[in-house]
NUMARLO-717094 format. One record per atom (N, C-alpha, C, CB): residue number from 1; atom name; residue in one letter; x, y, z. Coordinates in steps of 0.02 Angstrom, whole numbers, plus 50000, padded with zeros to 5 digits. Each point is the difference from the previous one (the first is absolute). Glycine has a CB too. Layout:
<lumgus>
  num  atome  residu     px     py     pz
  NUM     CA       A      X      Y      Z
...
</lumgus>
This chain:
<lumgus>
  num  atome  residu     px     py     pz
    1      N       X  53111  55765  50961
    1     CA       X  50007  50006  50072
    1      C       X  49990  50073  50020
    1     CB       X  50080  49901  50003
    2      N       X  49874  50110  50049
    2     CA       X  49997  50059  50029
    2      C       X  50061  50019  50017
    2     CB       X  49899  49984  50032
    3      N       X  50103  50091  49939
    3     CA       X  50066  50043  50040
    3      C       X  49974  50054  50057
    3     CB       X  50074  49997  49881
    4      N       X  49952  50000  50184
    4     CA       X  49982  50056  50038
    4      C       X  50055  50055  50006
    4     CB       X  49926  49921  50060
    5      N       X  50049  50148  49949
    5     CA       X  50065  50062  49995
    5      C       X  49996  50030  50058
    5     CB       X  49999  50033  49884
    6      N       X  50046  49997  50151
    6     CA       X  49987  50077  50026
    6      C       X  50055  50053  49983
    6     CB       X  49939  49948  50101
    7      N       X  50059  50103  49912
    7     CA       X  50034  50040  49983
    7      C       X  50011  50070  50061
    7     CB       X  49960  49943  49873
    8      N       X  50117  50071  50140
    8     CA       X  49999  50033  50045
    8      C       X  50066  50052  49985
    8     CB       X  49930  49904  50075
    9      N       X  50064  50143  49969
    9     CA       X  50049  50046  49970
    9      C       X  50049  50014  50056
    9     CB       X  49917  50054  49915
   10      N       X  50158  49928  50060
   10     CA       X  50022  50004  50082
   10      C       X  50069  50068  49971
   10     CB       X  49973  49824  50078
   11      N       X  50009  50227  49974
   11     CA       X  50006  50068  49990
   11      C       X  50088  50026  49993
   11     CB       X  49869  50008  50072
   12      N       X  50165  49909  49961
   12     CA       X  50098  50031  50029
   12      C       X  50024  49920  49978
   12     CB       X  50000  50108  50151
   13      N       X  50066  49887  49877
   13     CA       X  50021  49962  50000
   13      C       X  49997  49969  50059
   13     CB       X  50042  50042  49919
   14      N       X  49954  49975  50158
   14     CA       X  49968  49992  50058
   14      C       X  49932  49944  49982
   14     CB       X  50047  50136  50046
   15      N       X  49917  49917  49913
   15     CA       X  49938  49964  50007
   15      C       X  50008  49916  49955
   15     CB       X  49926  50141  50010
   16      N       X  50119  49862  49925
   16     CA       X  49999  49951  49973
   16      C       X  50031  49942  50055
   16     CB       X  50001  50071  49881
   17      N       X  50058  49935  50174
   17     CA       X  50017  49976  50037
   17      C       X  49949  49978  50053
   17     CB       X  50094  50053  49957
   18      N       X  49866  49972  50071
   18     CA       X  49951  49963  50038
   18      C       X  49955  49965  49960
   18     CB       X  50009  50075  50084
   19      N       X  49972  49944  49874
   19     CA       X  49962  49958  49964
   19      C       X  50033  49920  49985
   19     CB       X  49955  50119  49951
   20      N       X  50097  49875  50041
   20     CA       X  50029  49959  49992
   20      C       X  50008  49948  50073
   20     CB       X  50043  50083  49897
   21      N       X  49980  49948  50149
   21     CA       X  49997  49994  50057
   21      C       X  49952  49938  50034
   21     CB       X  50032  50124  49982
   22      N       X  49890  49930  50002
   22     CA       X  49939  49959  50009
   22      C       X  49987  49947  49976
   22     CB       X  49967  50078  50011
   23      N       X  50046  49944  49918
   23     CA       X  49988  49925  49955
   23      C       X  50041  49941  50016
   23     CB       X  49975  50067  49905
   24      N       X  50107  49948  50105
   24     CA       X  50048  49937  50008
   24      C       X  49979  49973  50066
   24     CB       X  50106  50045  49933
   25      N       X  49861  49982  50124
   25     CA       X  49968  49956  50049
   25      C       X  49964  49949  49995
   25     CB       X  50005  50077  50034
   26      N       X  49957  49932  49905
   26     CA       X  49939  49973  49991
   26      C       X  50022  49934  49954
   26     CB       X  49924  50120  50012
   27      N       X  50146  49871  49958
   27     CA       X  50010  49954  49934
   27      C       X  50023  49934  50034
   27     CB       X  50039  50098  49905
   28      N       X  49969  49836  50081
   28     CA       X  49991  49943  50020
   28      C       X  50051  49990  49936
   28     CB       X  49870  49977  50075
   29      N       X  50163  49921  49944
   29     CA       X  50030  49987  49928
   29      C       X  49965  49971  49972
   29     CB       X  50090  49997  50018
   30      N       X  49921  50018  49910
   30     CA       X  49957  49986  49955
   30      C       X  49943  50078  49967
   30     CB       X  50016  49858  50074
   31      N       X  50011  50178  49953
   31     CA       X  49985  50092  49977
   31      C       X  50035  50026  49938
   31     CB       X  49996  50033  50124
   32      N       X  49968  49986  49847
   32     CA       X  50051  50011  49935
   32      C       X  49971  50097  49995
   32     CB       X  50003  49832  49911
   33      N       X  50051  50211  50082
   33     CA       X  49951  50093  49988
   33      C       X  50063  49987  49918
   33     CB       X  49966  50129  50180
   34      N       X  49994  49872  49784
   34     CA       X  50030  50048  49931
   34      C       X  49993  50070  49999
   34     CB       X  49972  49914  49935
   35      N       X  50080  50113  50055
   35     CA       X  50013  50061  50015
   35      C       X  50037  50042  49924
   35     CB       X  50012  49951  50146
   36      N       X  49907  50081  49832
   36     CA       X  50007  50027  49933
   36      C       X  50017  50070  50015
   36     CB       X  49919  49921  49937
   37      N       X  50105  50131  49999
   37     CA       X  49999  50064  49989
   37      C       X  50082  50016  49963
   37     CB       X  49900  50022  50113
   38      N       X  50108  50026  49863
   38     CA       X  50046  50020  49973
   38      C       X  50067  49997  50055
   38     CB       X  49912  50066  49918
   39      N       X  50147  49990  50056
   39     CA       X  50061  49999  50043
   39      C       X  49988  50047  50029
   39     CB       X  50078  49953  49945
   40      N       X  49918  50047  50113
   40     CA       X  50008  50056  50057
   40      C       X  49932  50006  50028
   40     CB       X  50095  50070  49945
   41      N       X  49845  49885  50053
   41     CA       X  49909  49987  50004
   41      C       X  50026  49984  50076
   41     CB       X  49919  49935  49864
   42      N       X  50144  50026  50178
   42     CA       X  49975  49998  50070
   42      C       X  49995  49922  50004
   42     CB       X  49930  50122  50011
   43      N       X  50079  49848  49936
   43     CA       X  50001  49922  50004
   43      C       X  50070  49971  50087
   43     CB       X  49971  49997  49804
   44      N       X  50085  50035  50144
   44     CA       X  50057  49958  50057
   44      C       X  49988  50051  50068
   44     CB       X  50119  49950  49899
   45      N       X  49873  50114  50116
   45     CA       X  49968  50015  50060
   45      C       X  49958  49960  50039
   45     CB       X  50011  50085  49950
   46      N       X  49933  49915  50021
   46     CA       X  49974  49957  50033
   46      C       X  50020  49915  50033
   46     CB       X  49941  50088  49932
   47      N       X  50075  49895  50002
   47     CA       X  50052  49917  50028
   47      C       X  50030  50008  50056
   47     CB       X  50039  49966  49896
   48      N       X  49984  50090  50107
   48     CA       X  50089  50009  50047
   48      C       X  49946  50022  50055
   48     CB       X  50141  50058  49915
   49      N       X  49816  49963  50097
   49     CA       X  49938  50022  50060
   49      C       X  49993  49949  50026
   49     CB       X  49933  50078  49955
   50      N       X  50039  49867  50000
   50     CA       X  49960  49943  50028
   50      C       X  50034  49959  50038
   50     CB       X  49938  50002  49916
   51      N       X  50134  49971  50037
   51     CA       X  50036  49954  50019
   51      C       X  50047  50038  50069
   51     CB       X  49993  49934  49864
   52      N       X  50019  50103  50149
   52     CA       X  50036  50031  50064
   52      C       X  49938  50006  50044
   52     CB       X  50105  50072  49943
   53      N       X  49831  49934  50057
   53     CA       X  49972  49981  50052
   53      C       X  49980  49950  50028
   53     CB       X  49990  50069  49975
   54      N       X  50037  49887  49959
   54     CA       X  49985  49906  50030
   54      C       X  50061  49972  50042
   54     CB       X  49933  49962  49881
   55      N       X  50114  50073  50097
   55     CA       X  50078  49960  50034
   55      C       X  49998  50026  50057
   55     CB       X  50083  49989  49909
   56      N       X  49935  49957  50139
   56     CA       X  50045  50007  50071
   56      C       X  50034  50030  50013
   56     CB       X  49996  49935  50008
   57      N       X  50058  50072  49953
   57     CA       X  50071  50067  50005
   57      C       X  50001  50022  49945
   57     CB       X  50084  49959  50069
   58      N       X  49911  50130  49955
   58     CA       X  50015  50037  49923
   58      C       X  50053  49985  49969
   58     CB       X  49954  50086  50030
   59      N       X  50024  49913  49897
   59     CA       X  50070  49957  49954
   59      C       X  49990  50057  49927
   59     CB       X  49987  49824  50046
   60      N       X  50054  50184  49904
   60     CA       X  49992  50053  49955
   60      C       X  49958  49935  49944
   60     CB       X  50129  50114  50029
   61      N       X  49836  49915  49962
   61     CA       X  49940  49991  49928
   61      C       X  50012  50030  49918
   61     CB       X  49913  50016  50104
   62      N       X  50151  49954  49885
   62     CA       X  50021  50052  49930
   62      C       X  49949  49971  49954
   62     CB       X  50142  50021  50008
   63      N       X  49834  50002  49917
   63     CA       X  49970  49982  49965
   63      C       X  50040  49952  49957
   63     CB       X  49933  50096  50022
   64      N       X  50023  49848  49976
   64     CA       X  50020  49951  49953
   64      C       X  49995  50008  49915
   64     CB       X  49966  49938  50106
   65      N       X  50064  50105  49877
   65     CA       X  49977  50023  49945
   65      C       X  50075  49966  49949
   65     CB       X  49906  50126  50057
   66      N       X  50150  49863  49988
   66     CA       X  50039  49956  49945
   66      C       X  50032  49934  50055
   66     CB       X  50043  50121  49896
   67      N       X  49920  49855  50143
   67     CA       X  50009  49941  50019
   67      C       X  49936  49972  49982
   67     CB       X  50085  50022  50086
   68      N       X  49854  50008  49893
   68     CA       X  49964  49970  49969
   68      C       X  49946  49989  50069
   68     CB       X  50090  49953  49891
   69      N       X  49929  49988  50154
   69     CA       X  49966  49987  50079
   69      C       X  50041  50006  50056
   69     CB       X  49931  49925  49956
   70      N       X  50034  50115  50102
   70     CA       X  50026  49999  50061
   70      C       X  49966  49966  50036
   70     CB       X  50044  50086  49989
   71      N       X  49991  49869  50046
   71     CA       X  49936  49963  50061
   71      C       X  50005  50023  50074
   71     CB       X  50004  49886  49934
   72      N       X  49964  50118  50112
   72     CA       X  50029  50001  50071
   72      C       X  49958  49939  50041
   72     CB       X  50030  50144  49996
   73      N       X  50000  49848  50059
   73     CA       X  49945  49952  50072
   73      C       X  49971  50056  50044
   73     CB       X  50084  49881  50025
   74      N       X  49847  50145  49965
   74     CA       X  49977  50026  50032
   74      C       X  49932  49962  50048
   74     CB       X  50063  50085  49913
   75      N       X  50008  49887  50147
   75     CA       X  49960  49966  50041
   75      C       X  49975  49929  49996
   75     CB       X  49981  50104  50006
   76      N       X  50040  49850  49962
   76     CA       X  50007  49940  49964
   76      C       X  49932  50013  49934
   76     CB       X  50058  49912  50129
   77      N       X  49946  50139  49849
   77     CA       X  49960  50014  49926
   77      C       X  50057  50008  49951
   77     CB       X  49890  50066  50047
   78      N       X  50110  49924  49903
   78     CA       X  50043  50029  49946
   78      C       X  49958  50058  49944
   78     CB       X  50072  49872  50012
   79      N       X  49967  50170  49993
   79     CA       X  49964  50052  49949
   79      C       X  50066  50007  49954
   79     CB       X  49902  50077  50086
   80      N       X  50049  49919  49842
   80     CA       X  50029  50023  49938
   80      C       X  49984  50049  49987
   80     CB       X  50010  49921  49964
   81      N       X  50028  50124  50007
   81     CA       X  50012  50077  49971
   81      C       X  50027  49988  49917
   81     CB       X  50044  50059  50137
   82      N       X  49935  49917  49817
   82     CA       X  50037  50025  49929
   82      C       X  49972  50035  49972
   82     CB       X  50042  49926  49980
   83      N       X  49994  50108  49951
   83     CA       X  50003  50057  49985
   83      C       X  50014  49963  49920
   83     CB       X  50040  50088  50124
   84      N       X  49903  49901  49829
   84     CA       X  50016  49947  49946
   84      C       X  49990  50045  49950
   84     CB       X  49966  49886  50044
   85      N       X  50059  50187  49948
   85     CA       X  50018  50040  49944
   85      C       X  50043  49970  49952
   85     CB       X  49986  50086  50069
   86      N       X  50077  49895  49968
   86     CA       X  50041  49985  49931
   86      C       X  49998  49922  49957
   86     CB       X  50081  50091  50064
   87      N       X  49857  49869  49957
   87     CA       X  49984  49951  49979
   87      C       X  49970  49989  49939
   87     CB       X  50005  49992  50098
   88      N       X  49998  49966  49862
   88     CA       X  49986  50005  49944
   88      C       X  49932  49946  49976
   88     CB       X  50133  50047  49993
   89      N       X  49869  49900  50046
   89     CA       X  49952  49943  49988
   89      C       X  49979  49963  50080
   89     CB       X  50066  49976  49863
   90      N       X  49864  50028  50143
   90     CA       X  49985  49941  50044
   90      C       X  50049  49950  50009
   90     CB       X  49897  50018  49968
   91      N       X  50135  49953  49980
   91     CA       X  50035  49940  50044
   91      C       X  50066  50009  50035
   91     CB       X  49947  49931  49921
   92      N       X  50055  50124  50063
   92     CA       X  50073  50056  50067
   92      C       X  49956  50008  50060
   92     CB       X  50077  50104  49911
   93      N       X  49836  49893  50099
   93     CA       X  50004  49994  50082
   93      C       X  50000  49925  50018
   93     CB       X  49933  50113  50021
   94      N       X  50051  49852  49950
   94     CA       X  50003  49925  50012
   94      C       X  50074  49976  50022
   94     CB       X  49903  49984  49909
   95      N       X  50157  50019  50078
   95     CA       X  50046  50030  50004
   95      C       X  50034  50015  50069
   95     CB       X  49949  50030  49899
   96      N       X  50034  50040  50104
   96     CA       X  50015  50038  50062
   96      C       X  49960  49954  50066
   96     CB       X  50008  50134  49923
   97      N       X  49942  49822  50057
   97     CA       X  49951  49966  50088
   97      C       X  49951  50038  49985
   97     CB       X  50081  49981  50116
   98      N       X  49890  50064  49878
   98     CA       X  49942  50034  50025
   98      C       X  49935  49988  49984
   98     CB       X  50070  50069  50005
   99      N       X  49920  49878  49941
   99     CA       X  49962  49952  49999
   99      C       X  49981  49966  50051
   99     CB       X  50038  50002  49919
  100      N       X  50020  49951  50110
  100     CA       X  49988  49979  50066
  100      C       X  49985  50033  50066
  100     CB       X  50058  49939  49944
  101      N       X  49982  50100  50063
  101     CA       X  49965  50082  50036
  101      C       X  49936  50025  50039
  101     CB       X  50053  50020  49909
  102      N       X  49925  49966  50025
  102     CA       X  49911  50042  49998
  102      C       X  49956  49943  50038
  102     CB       X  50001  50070  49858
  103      N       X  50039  49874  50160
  103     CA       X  49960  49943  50023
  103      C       X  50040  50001  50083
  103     CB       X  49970  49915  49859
  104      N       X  50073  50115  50168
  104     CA       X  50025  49978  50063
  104      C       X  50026  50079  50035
  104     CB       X  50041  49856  49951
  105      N       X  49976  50197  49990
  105     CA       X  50004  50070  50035
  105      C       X  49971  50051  50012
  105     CB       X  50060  49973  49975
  106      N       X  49947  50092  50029
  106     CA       X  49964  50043  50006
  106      C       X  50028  50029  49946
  106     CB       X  49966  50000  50113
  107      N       X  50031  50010  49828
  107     CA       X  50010  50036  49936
  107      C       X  50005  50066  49985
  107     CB       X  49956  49922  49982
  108      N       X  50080  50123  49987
  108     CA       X  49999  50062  49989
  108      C       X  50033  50017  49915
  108     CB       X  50009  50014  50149
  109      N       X  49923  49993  49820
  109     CA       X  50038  49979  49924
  109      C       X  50001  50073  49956
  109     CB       X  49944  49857  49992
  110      N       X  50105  50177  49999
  110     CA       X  50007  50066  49961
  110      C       X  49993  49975  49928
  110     CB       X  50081  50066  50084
  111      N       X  49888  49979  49850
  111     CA       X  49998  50001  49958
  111      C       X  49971  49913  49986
  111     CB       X  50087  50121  49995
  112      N       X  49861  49862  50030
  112     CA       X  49953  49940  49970
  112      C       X  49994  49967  49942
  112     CB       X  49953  50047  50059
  113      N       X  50030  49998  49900
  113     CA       X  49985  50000  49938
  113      C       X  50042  49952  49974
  113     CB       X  49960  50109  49998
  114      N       X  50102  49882  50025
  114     CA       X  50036  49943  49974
  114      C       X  50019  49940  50015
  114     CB       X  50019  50072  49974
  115      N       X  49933  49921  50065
  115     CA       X  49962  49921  50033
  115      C       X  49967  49968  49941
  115     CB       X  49962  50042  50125
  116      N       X  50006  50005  49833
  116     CA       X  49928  49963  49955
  116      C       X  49978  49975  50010
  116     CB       X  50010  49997  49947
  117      N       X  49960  49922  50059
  117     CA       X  49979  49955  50034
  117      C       X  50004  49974  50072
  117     CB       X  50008  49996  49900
  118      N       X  50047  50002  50095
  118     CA       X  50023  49999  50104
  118      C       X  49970  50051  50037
  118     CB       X  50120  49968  49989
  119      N       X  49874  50077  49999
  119     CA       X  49954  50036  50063
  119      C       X  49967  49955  50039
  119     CB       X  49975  50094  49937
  120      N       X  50029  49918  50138
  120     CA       X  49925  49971  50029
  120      C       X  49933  50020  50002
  120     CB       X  50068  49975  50054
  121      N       X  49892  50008  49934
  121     CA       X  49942  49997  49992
  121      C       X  49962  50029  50068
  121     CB       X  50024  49904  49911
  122      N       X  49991  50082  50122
  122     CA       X  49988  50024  50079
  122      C       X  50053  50057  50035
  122     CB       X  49954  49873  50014
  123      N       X  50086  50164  49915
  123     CA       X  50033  50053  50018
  123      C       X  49957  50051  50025
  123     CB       X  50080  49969  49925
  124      N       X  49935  50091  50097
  124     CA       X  49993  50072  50024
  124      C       X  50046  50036  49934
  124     CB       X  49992  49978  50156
  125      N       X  49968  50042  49809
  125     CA       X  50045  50070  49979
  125      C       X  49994  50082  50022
  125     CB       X  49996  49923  49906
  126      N       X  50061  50096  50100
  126     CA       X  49981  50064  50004
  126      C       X  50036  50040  49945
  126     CB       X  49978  49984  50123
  127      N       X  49993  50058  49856
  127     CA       X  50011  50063  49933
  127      C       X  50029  50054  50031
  127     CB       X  49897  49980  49927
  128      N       X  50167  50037  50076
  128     CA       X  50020  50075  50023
  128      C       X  50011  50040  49947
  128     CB       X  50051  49966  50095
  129      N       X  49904  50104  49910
  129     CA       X  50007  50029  49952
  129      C       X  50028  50098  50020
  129     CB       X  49900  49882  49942
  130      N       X  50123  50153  50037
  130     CA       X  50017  50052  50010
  130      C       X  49933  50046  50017
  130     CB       X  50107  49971  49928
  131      N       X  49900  50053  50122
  131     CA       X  49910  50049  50037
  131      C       X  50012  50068  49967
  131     CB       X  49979  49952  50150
  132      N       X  50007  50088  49897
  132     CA       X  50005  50080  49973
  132      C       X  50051  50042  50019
  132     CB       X  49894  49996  50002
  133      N       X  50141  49961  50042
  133     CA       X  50050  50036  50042
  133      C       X  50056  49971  49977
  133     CB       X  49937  50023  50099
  134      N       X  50156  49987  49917
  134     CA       X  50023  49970  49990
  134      C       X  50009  49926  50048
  134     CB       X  50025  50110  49935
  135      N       X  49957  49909  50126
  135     CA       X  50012  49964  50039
  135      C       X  49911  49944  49996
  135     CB       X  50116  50106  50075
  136      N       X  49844  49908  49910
  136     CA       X  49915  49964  49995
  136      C       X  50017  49952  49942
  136     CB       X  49905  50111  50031
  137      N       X  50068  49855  50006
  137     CA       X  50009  49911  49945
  137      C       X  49918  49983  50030
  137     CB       X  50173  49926  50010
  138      N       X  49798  50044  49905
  138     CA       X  49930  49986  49990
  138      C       X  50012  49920  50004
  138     CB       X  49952  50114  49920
  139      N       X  50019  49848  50121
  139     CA       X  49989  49931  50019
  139      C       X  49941  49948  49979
  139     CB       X  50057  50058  50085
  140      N       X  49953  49906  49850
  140     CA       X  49933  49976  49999
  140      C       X  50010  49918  50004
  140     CB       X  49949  50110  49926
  141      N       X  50037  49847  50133
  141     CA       X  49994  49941  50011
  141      C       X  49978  49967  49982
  141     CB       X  50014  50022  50046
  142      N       X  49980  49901  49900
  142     CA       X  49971  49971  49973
  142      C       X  49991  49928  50037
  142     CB       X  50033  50080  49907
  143      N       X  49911  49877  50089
  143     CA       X  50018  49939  50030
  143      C       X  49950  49952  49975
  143     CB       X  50053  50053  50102
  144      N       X  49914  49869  49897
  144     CA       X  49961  49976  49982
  144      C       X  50003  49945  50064
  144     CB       X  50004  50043  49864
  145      N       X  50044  49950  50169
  145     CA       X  49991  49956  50067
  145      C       X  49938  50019  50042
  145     CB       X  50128  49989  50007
  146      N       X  49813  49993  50008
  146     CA       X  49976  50024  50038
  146      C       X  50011  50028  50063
  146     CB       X  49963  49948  49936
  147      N       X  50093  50022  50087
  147     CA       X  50022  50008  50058
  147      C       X  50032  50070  50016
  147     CB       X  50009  49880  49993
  148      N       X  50006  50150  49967
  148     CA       X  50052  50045  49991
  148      C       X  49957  50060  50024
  148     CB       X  50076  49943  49898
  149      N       X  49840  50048  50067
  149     CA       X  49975  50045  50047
  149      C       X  49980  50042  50092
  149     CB       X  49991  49944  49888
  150      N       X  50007  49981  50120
  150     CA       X  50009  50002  50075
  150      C       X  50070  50024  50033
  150     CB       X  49917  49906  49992
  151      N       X  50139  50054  49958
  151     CA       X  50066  50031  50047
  151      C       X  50010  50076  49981
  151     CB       X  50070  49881  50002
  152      N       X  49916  50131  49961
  152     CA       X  50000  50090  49989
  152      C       X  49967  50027  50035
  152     CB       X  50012  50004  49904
  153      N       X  49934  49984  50130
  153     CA       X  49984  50057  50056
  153      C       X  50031  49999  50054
  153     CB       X  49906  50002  49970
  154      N       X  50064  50065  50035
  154     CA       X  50046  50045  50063
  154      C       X  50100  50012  49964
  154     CB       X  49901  49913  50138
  155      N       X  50114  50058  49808
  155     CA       X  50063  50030  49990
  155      C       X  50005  50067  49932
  155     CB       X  50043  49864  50052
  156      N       X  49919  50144  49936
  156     CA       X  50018  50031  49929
  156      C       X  49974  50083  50028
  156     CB       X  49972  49874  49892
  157      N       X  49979  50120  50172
  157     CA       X  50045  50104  50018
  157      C       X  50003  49966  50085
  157     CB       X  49911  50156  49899
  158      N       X  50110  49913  50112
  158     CA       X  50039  49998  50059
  158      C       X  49929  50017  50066
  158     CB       X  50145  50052  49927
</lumgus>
């Protein structure tokens, strides 16, 4: 399967926040962003960007990093936020719902990799990686949905 990329460099934490911004406008249920990179790459920043610009009333966005998933109603959508570091096997997300999820929410999946097979196939990934600065995070988007091309324009610069 064809993979398509882009890659962008977003310079602050500001900037990782609009970026996010743009994109969570654009996501529908049934959206899945895997959200790769080390600890401190800008992964749960971003989450906590997206999902506070989807909700109706500001509400705090802590990282799900030991509840595992946070959900909210943003607007009769449901968005998932987990954070599946401390997981050990695919069948701990089967488990948690998020299987079912990827078929009815808007998804936000930290540390992927431990999906293995469950990933969606029609995911968005994005790669956050440390830039040149402390504050510059290197962005490289992966996708094979065709679609994914079209909804990325006009969001990925300002």
């Amino acid at each position: 399967m064809l993979q398509d990329t882009a890659r962008i460099t977003l310079f602050s934490a500001d900037h990782t926040a609009a970026l996010a911004v743009r994109l969570g406008a654009r996501l529908k249920p049934g959206d899945t962003l895997l959200l790769e990179g080390p600890i401190g790459a800008g992964k749960t920043h971003f989450a906590r960007s997206l999902i506070q610009s989807r909700l109706p009333l500001p509400e705090d966005v802590p990282s799900p990093t030991f509840t595992l998933v946070q959900t909210y109603d943003a607007d009769g959508v449901e968005i998932w936020h987990a954070d599946l570091y401390r997981l050990t096997s695919p069948d701990d997300v089967v488990e948690l719902g998020l299987v079912d999820a990827f078929e009815t929410a808007i998804c936000l999946v930290e540390w992927p990799n431990r999906l293995g097979t469950l990933a969606p196939q029609n995911a968005l990934t994005l790669r956050f990686a440390q830039g040149s600065s402390e504050d510059e995070r290197d962005l490289l988007l992966q996708w094979t949905a065709p679609e994914w091309a079209s909804r990325l324009d006009g969001v990925l610069h300002e």
